[in-house]
N, C-alpha and C positions, 0 to 999 in steps of 0.2 A: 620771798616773793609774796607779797600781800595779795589778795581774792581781789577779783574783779569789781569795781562797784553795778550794782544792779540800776539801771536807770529804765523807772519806769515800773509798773508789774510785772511778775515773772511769769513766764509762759510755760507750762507742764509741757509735756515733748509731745503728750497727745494732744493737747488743748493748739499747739502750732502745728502739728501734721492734719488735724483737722480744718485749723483757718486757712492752708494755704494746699490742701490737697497732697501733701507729701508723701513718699514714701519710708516705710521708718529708717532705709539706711542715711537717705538724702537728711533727714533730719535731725538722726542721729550726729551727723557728722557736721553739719552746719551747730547746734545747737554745742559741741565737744568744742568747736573754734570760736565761738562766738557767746555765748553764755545764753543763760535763760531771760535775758532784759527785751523784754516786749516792743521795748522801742528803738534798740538797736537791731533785733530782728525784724522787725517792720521795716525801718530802712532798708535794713540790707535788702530785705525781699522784692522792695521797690525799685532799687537798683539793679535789681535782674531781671525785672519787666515783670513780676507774679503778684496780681493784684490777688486780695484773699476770693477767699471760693463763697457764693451766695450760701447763702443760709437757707 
């Protein structure tokens, strides 16, 4: 099985439990099924209704 392509920068697990206000299980687990690509995590995150958290 070849590695996942990263599409996009990759997001540290704290750097996306901070943009999106996560908890670290939620994100843990989302990030194990879905990889660290910035821009397939944004998607997905958009598809669940969770715009990122203000800065």
């Amino acid at each position: 099985m070849t590695p996942k392509q990263i599409r996009g920068a990759a997001y540290t697990i704290e750097q996306f439990m901070e943009k999106y206000g996560l908890a670290a299980e939620e994100a843990q687990t989302l990030f194990a099924k879905f990889g660290p690509s910035s821009v397939d995590l944004d998607i997905l995150m958009r598809a669940k209704g969770r715009a990122p958290e203000a800065a």
